[in-house]
N, C-alpha and C positions, 0 to 999 in steps of 0.2 A: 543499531537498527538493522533489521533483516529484510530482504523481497526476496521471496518464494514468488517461481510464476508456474501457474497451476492448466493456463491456456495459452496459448499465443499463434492461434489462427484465426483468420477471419473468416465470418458468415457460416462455413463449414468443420468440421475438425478435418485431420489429416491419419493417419496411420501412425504419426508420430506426435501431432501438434491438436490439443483440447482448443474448443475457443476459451471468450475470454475469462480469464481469473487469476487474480496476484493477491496472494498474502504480505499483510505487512506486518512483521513484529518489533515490538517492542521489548528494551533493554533493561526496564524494569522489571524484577524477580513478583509473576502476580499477576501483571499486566497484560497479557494475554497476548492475540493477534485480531486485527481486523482485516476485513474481504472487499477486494475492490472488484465489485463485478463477478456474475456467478454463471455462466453460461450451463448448457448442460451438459453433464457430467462431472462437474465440480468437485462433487463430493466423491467420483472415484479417485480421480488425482487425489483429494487430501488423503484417501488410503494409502497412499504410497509415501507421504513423508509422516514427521512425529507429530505436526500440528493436530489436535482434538476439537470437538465441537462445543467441548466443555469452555475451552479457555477463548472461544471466541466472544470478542466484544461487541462487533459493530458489524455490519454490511454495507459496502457504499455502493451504489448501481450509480453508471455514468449516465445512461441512459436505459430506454427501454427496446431495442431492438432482440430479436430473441438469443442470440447468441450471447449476448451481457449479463440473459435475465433468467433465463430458462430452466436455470436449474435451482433458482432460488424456491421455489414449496417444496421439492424433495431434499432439500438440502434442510429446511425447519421442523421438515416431517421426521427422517431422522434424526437430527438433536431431539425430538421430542424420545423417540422409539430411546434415545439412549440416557433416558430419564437426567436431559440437562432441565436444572431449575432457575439458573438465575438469569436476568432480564438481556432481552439481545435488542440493540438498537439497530432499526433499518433506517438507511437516507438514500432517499432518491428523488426522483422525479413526483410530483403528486399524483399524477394514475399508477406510479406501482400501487400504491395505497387498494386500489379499487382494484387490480388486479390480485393481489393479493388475496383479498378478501371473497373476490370471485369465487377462485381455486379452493380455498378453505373452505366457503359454503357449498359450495356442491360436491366437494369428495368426501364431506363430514371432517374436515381436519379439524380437530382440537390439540392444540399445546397446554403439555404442563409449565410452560415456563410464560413470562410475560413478554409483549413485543410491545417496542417502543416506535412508533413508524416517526421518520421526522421528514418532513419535507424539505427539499435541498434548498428550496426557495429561502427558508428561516433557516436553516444551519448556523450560521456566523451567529455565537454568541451560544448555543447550543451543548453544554458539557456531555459529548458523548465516548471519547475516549479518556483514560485516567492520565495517560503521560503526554498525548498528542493534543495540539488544535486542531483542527480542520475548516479550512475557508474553502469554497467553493468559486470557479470561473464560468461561467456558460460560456459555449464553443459554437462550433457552426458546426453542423448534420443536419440531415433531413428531416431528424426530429431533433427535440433539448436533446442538448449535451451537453457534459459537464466534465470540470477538471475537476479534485479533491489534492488543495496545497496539504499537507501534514509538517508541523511542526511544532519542535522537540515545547514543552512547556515552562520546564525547567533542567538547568543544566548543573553539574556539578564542579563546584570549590573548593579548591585546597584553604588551609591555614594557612596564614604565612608566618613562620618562624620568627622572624626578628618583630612582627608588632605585638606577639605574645608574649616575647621578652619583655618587650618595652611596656608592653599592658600589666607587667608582673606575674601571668598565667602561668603555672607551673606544669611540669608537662604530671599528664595524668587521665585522670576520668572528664578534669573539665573541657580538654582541650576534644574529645568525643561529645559533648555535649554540643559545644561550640559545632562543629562539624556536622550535627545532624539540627542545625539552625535555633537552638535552645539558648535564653540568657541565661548568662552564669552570673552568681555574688564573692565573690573575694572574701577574705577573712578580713580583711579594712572594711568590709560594707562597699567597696565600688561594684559597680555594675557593669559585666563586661559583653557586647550583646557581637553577634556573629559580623553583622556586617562590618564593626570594627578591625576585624583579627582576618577576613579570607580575600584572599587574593579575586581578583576579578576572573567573571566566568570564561569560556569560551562560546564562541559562535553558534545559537540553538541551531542543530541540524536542520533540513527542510528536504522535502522528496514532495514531488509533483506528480501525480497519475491522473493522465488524459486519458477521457471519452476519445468515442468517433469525433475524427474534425477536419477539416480542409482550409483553417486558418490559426496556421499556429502561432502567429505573430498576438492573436488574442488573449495568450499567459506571456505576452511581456512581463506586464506588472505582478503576478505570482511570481516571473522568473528571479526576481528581484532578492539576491540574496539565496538562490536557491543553490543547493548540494545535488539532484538527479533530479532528469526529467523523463518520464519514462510514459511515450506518445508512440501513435500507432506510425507505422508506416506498412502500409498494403499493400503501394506499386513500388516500382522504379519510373522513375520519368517517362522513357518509350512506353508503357505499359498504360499509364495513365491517361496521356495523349490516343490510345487508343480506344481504351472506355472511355472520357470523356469527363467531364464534373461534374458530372447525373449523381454520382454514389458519395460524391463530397466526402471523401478521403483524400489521406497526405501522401505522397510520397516521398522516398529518403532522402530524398534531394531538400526539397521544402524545410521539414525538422531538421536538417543538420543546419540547411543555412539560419535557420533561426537560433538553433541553440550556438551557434559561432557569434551568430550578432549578440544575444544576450550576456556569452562569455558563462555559460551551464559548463562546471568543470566534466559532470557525467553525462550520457544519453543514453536511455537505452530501449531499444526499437521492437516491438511487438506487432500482434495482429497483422502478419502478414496473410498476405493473398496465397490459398490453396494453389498457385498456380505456381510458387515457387517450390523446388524441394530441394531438401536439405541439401544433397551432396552432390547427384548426376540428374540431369535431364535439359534440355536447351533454357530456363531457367531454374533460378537454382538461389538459396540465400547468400552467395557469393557476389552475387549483384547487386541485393540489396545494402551488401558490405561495402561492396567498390564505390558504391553512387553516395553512399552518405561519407565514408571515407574522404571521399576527394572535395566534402566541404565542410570540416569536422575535424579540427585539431584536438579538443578536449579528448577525455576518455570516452573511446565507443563500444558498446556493448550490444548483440542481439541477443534475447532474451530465446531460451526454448524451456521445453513445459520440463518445469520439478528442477530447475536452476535458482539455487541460491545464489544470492548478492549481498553482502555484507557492507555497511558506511560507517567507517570508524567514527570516531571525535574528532577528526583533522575534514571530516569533510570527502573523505577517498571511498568511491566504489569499489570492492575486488568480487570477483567471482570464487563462493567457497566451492571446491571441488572435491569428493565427488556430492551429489548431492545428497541430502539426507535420507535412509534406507527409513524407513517405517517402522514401529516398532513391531515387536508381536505380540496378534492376540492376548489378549486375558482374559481367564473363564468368567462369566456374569457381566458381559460388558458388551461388543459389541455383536460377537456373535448370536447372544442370547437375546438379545435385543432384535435381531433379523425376525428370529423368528416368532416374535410376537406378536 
């Protein structure tokens, strides 16, 4: 599993920092990526890595603040321009539904392709990724907010050698069968079926992406079992203390002690405040480092825009570096599609 972060400022962008949006991909050959949150501009960052809009599956909006959401009609408008046809599922909050439809009725948007809107309220139980689940937490902001747990659906199995022996399995085509979950029959007529012959699974992955929130102790019970948790922090403590709880955001301080209590092997810290920059000025995301640092043993990670993250099968965040270049251009595709 992969996270692309495609934003990671709050309320505003920065010269370096989109707001919010994180691609998550999946390990299956097919499977696509889904969108956690589309602020505006989205769909420039995705110009800059290989992801397409073709292989997108899903949208998940945490909430509707406009920095989350804002870029989601011109984000469907061009999948349409670039003649995507098959069906894209949105989950969110129930008035994106109506805002949605807002935007489309009055700028005349038509899609060639179909949209599946699902409300986050009914998600659980909802097959809208092919390899992932998705459960849903509401959070504390000013408006709904929401968390999207993802988790792996199914994991894979070795054979194990000596009960194939013992089962008589000769090595060959059946022991592929076996492997891609198929019963097999023996030349005796026995019946040899997978879950006989394959070692037990490993632990299905899980990745946690938070909405706006000021109570992170609220994904306890997501955190349960989880692999990364990947929640905003937009002050540092001093910072916060001087805005106030009006804007019910976390700061670093907050998310690390929680992901320490919950024992989250990854963190990784997004949606910072415009007020930080990167490298020089009287603050700076070296603070946002220092403050979740000094209550954060697991692995810590700040997220900046077009930074891939990789989580193996052991459960390990690493950051891939450098990040993914874009491809290039192809005639009949998207430039021709501009100008349509």
């Amino acid at each position: 599993m992969e996270l692309e972060f495609l934003g990671t400022s709050s309320g505003t962008p920065t010269r370096t920092r989109n707001v919010a949006g994180l691609a998550l991909r999946m390990d299956g050959k097919g499977s696509g990526w889904a969108l956690v949150d589309c602020g505006e501009g989205t769909q420039h960052r995705i110009l800059r890595t290989a992801l397409t809009l073709h292989q997108l599956r899903a949208i998940f909006i945490t909430h509707l603040h406009g920095d989350h959401c804002y870029g989601l009609p011109g984000l469907l408008a061009s999948a349409g321009l670039l003649n995507r046809s098959e069906r894209l599922f949105i989950v969110g909050p129930r008035p994106l539904e109506r805002y949605l439809q807002g935007v489309m009725e009055t700028t005349e948007l038509a899609l060639p392709y179909p949209l599946t809107f699902v409300p986050v309220e009914e998600l659980d139980g909802t097959d809208v990724l092919p390899d992932l689940t998705v459960r849903a937490t509401e959070l504390s902001h000013r408006m709904r907010s929401f968390a999207y747990t993802f988790t792996e659906k199914e994991v894979e199995r070795r054979l194990d050698a000596s009960k194939l022996a013992a089962a008589g399995v000769p090595r060959g085509p059946a022991w592929g069968l076996l492997q891609k979950g198929e019963d097999i029959t023996l030349d005796d007529g026995r019946t040899v079926r997978p879950a006989e012959v394959l070692l037990p699974g490993r632990r299905p992955r899980r990745v946690i992406v938070a909405g706006d929130n000021d109570r992170p102790g609220l994904l306890a019970e997501a955190a349960i079992d989880a692999d990364v948790l990947v929640h905003e922090a937009t002050y540092t403590e001093p910072i916060l203390a001087k805005v106030g709880p009006a804007p019910q955001h976390s700061s670093a301080q907050m998310v690390a002690r929680f992901a320490e209590t919950a024992a989250l092997p990854n963190l990784v810290l997004t949606h910072f405040s415009p007020r930080y920059q990167d490298h020089h000025g009287p603050l700076t995301l070296a603070d946002v480092a220092a403050e979740a640092r000094a209550a954060y043993t697991g692995r810590l990670f700040l997220a900046r825009d077009l930074a891939r993250f990789a989580l193996d099968r052991q459960g390990r965040l690493e950051e891939v570096t450098p990040p993914r270049a874009a491809p290039p251009p192809r005639q009949g595709t998207a430039g021709d599609a501009a100008e349509a």
